[in-house]
Each structure stands twice: as structure tokens, then as C-alpha cells.
N, C-alpha and C positions, 0 to 999 in steps of 0.2 A: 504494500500500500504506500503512497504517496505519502512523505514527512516533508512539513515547512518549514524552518528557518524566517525568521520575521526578522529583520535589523532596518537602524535607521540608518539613514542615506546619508544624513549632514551631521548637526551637532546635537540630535538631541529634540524630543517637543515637535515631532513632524507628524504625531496624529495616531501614531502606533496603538492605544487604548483600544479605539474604536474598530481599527482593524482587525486587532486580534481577537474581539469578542465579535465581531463579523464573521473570521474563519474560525473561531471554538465551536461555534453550531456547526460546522463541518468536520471537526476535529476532536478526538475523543480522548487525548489527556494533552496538556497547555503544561510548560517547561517554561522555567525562568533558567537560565544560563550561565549569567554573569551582573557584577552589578550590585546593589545593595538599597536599602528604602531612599537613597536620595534621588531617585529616579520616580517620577511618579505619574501615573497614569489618568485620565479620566472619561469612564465610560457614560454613556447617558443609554438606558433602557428602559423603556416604557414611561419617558418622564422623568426618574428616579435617576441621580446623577452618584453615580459611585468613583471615590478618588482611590487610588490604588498606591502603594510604597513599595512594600516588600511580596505582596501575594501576587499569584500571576490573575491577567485580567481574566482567566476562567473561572474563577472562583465563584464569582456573581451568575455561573447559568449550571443548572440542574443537570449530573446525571456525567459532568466531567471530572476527569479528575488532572489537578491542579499539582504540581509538581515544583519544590526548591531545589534546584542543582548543585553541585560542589562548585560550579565556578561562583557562584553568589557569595557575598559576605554579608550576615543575617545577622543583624540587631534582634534578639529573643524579645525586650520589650518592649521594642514598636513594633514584634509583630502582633503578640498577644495584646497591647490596645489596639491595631488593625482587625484584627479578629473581633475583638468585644466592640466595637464601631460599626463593623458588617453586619452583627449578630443585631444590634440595635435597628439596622436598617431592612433586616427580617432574612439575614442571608445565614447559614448553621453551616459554622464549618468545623469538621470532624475529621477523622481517622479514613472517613471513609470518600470524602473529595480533597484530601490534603496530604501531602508526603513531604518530606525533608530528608535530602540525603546526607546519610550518617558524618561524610567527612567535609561538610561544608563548616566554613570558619564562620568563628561569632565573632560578631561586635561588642565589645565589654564598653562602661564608660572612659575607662584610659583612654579610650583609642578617641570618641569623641572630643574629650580634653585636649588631648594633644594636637588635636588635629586646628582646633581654635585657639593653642597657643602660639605655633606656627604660624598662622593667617596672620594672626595679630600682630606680631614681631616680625614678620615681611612687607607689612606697611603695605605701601604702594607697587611693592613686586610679587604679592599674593596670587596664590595659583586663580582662585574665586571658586574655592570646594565649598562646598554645601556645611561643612564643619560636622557630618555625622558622622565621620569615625570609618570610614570607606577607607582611603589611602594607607593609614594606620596599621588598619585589619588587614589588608594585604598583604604590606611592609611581613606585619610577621608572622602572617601564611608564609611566606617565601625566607623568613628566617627560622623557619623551624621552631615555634616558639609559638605556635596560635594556638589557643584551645577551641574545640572542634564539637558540634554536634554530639560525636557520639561521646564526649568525656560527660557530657551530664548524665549520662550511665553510669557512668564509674566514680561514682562520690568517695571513693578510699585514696582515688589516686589526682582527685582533682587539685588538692591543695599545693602537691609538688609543681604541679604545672603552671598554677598561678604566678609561686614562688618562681618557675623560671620566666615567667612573661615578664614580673617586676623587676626583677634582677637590671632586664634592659630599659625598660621603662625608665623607672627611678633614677638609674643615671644621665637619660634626659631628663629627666624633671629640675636634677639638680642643677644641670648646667644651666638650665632655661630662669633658674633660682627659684622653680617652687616645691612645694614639697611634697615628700614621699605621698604614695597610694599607699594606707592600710590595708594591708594583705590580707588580714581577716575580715573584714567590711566587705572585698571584693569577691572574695569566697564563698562568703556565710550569701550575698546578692545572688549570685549565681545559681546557688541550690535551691533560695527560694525558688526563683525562676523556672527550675529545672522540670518538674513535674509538667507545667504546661506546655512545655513543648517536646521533651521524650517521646509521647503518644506518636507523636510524624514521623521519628526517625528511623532511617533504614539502608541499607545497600540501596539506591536509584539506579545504580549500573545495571543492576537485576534488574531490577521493577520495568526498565526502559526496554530492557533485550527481552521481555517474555510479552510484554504488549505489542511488541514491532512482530514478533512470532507467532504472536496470535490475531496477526491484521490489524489491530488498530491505529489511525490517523492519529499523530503524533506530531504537534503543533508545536515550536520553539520560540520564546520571546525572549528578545533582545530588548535593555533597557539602554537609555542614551542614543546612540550615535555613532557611524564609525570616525568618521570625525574628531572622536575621543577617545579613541583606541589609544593603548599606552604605547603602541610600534608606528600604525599607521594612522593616528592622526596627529593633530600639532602640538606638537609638543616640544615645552613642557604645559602648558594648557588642555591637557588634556586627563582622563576621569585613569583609575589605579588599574584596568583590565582591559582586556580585548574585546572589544567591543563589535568584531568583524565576525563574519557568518562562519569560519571555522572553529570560533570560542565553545559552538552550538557542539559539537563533539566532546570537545575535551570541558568543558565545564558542567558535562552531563554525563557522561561515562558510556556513549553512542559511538559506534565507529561512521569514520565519515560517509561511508558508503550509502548508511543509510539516511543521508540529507539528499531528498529529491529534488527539492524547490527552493530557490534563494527567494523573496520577497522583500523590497527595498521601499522601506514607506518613505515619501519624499513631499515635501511641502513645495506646495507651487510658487513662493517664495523659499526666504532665507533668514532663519534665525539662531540666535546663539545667545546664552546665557555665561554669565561671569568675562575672565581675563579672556587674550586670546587674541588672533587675529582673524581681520574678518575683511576680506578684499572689496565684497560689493555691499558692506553696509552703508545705509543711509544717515545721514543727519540734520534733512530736512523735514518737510510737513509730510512728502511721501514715505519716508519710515518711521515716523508720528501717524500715520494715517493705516499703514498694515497692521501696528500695533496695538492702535484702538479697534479696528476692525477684527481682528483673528483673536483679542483677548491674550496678547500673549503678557502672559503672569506665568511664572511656573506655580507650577500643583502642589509641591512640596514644598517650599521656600516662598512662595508671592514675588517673585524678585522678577522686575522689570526685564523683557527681555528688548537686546538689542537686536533692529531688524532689517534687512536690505531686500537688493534683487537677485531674483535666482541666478546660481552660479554653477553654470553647467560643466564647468570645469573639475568645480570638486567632487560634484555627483558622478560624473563621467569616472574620475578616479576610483571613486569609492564601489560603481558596479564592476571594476574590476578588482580589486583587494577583495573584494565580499563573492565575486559570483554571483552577481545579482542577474535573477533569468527575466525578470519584469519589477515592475514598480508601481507602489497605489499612490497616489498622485491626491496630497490631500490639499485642505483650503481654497480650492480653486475661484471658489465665490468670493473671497478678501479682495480679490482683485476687482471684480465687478463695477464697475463704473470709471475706473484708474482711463484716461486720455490715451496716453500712454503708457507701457513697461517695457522696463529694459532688461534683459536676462546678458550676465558676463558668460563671454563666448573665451574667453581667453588673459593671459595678463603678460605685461609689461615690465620686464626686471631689468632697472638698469640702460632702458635702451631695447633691450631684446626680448620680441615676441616667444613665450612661451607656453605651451598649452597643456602645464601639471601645474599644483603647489607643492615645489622646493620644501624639503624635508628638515632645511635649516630656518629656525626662528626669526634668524635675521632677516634669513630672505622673503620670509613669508610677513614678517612687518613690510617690507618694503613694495612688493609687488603693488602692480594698479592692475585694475580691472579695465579689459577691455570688453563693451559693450555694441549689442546688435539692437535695437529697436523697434518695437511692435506695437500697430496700431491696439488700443482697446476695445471694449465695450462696454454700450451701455445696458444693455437685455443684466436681467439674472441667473447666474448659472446654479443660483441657491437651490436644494432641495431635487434635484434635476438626477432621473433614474435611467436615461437613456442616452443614445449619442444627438437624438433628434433635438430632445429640451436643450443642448446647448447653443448658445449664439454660435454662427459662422468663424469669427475670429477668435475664442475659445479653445472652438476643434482646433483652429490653426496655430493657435498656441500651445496647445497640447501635445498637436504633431509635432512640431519643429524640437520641442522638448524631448522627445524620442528620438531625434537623427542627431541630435547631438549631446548626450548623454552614451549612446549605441545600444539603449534597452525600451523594449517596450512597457507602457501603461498595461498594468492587468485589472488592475482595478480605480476608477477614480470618484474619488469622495468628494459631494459637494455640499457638506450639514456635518456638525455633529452627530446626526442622527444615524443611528446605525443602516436604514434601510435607503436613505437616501447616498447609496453609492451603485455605480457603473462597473458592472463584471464584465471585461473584456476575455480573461483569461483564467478560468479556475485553477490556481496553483495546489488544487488537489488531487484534479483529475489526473488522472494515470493516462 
């Protein structure tokens, strides 16, 4: 059976929620991959507008089952108030639509802490992280030093492992000149914790390879952006994981083979949240004008985003880094009435026409965007379920967005609304 891969195109906030609870009713268990609650989702069903951090968006439809992978780093207690929030909103999640696999890393408070102590004592050359404890949690997943899922099993041996996480901690702290973490304060937290969320935990590598063997459509979501990828996007602006369509393997415990479908959700503009460079941002009334229009707020944080014109150079990069087979093509309505838009075909470093972004920082502060120009419209493309409801120059904008990016629209989104999107190409179909 057909497994998808869902990643974002650009940086992040390209509409991804909706999409993935669009293909969940086609899809029979939904994978988080990579990533952690600073990533946040928003679906609107039936009315009912549900915001998502750490759970995947299948959580919210009966009868799938919702999967945390190892590549994620999981705050235990936003997710249990994420949980007791759904639950409020009349959503019951259980053992029996919920899993968590055993060797995914926690998020403890140290890691939040530190992560806002850092931002704060980098002043003006701060990454612009979210401060939950994301980069942190990484840092020592990869220094052998994380406690993991499956230790809140092991309450005899947890205390050792705290004591070696402080070990390192604490001599940041000190340098930073604050003071030690009570090692037993973070302990004795832990355990509380622990009961609520053991019930999820498990081998996923299993859980993953006996659902794919017994046919089940197997749906992956990527939070963020590849854009944010810690290789292939810019950096050092960019989130603590890979955020590209091969993370969809190794942060699940899947072999690649069985990733059928890349799906690249892509905003018909361009936006980007915190530090960073950003070749075709705006800072006139036209990127005042996408931002009130598209709501762009993030969902986790409320932080103003910054917004330009589509930049078909970076999406062009990113369908190849990702293997993107098609793309769902969302906010197309923001644009609606705009004279004119300009989509960046390409940029200027130095003098010289170049059509990537340069993997160096420098270089990618310096580029200019070079742009093609395209009449508007005035019609609505809002709420519009076929190719007919869209204005003439729309289509034409849509198309040309496809010859040079070199991937097709599979699906394009023109609402919030879940039903109000244009299936060009079932990325389930076999």
C-alpha cells in the first residue's frame, strides 16, 4: 500500500494541519517524525478549530491511530496538558489511538532553561528558537546523555541518568553564572510525570513494520520546514533536526523503501518566522497586506510572522533535497485581489546570476532576489473545489509555479476548510 511523507517546502507554517487531516481520512495510522511541540498545527473540523504541538494532526479523527516517533523530542508535560485540552474539547485519547516510541528523547525543564538562557545572552545574534527546550534535547540525544521514553520504566535506574545529564548541564549553568539544577527536584518531577505517559510506550519500529505488512496506509508528518533542516537548510537559522523527507525513515524506525509518496505542502506565498535570511521578503504594505490577510501568527508562540513573495528558487531546491513527487499548494486566496505578484525566479550574488541558495550564511544574507511578474486578480479563488471556480490568471499562476519549481500541484487549498481543497493527484493511490 501507498505511505506518504508530508514535509514543508519552505520555512515552516505552509498549511501542513489541514493537509494532513485531509489525507488521515485516507490514511490509517499519522507518524510524527521529527521535531518537538514548538511546531504547531491548526486544524478547523466541523467548525471546531483544534491547535496541535506535540500530537500528530490524526489525533482529532476516529478510528486512526496517531503515532510519536524517535526522531521527535517530547516534552511529557505539554503533552499531557495537550491531551487534557483535546479531552476538554471532547477528543479521548488513549492507548488505543496513541503510541510513543520507547526510544524517543524527553524534554526535561533544563533543556527549556537553557535554551532561554542562551537566546538571552546572544542579544541581537539569537538563533529566534521558540525557547522550549528543542535544541537542548537534541544537543544530548547526540551526546549520549538524554533520558528517553522508555527510562520512565525503569525508576531504579532513572536517578543515575539524571545525575549524568547534570553532570553537563550544571557546568553550563555555572559558566552562564546560574545555579545548579536540584537533582532530586528533577527526579522526584519526572516520576511524577511518568505514569501518564508509560501507557504509549513501545518498540514503533515494530508497530510500523507489522501495519505496512498488514496493508495499512501509513501517513508521515513533518513539522516545520525543510528550510530548517539542521544540513539542508540555512543555517545556522535553522530548527535542531532534519526536517527533509528522508528524516521520515530514520526518525520512525521505517526503511526507506517503504516511503511511496513525497508531498511538499507549499504556501502560495512566503513566510518565515524568527532570525534568518529571507531573499524575497517584503517590507512594504504588500507584506503588511499577506500578513493580515493569511493570519500569519504562529500557533505556538503568537509571534508575528515575516512575509514576502514566492520564491521558487528555494522550493525548487527543496523538491529536490526532499523528493518531492507533487505539492499542495496552500493560501492561494491571500492573494486574491493583489494588482500585481511577483514570484523570485532566481538571485543575484555579487554581480552573478545564480539559481540555488548558497549554503554559506554570508552568502545567503547577501543575495537579491530576482523577480518575474504577474498580472493579478480580482475574482475569488476562496473556498473554490475545482479547477473551473478559479479565475483564469490563478490557473496561470499556479501553472507557471509548477514549471519552475519542476513538480506538480497535487492538491491545492483554497480555505482553511478542510473540504475546500482541489485533488489533482491522490498521493495514495497506488
Amino acid at each position: 500500500m501507498a505511505n506518504v511523507v508530508v514535509v514543508g517546502s519552505q520555512w515552516g507554517d505552509e498549511g501542513k494541519g489541514k493537509i494532513v487531516d485531509w489525507l488521515s481520512e485516507r490514511a490509517d495510522v499519522v507518524v510524527r517524525f521529527q521535531g518537538g511541540h514548538n511546531a504547531g498545527h491548526t486544524l478547523v473540523i466541523d467548525g471546531v478549530t483544534y491547535k496541535l504541538s506535540a500530537l500528530p494532526s490524526g489525533i482529532v479523527r476516529g478510528g486512526k491511530l496517531s503515532v510519536i516517533g524517535n526522531g521527535v523530542v517530547l516534552d511529557p508535560w505539554a503533552l499531557v496538558a495537550e491531551i487534557a485540552k483535546l479531552k476538554d474539547q471532547g477528543v479521548e485519547v488513549s492507548h488505543e489511538n496513541l503510541r510513543i516510541a520507547e526510544n524517543t528523547t524527553l524534554i526535561l525543564p533544563v533543556h527549556s532553561e537553557l535554551d532561554q538562557l542562551r537566546e538571552k545572552a546572544a542579544g541581537a545574534a539569537k538563533i529566534g528558537t521558540t525557547g522550549r527546550g528543542i535544541g537542548p534535547a537534541y544537543e544530548d540525544k547526540v551526546g549520549r546523555r538524554a533520558i528517553r521514553a522508555m527510562d520512565l520504566r525503569d525508576i531504579p535506574s532513572l536517578r543515575a541518568k539524571v545525575d549524568k545529564l547534570l553532570k553537563h548541564h550544571n557546568i553550563l549553568r555555572r559558566g552562564m553564572g546560574e545555579p545548579e539544577v536540584d537533582g532530586e527536584a528533577l527526579y522526584q518531577k519526572i516520576v511524577d510525570i511518568a505514569p501518564a505517559v508509560t501507557p504509549f510506550v513501545e518498540p514503533i519500529w515494530k508497530l510500523l513494520d507489522n501495519e505496512r505488512r498488514a496493508g495499512r496506509r501509513i501517513l508521515f508528518e513533518g513539522a516545520q520546514g525543510a528550510l530548517l533542516d539542521i544540513d539542508h537548510g540555512t543555517y545556522p537559522y535553522v530548527t535542531s533536526s532534519n526536517t527533509v523527507a528522508g528524516q521520515a525513515a530514520t526518525g520512525s524506525g521505517i526503511g526507506p523503501g517503504a516511503l511511496t509518496y513525497v508531498l511538499g505542502i507549499t504556501k502560495a506565498y512566503t513566510t518565515r518566522v524568527g532570525e534568518g535570511p529571507f531573499p524575497s521578503e517584503l517590507f512594504d504594505e504588500n507584506g503588511e497586506r499577506l500578513g493580515q490577510r493569511g493570519h500569519e501568527f504562529g500557533v505556538v508562540t503568537g509571534r508575528k510572522r515575516r512575509c514576502g513573495w514566492f520564491d521558487a528558487v528555494l522550493v525548487r531546491q527543496t523538491v529536490r533535497t526532499s523528493g518531492i513527487n507533487g505539492i499542495a499548494l496552500t493560501k492561494l486566496d491571500v492573494l486574491d485581489g493583489f494588482a500585481e505578484i511577483k514570484v523570485c525566479v532566481g538571485y543575484r550574488l555579487d554581480g552573478e546570476v545564480i539559481d540555488y541558495l548558497p549554503a554559506s550564511a554570508n552568502d545567503q544574507a547577501r543575495v537579491e532576489p530576482i523577480y518575474e511578474t504577474f498580472e493579478g486578480w480580482n475574482e475569488t479563488t476562496r473556498g473554490a473545489r475545482s479547477w473551473n471556480d478559479l479565475p483564469a490568471q490563478a490557473v496561470k499562476y499556479v501553472r507557471h509555479i509548477e514549471e519552475l519549481i519542476g513538480a506538480p500541484v497535487a492538491l491545492l487549498s483554497t480555505s482553511p476548510e478542510r473540504d475546500d481543497t482541489i485533488l489533482v493527484q491522490d498521493p495514495f493511490q497506488d
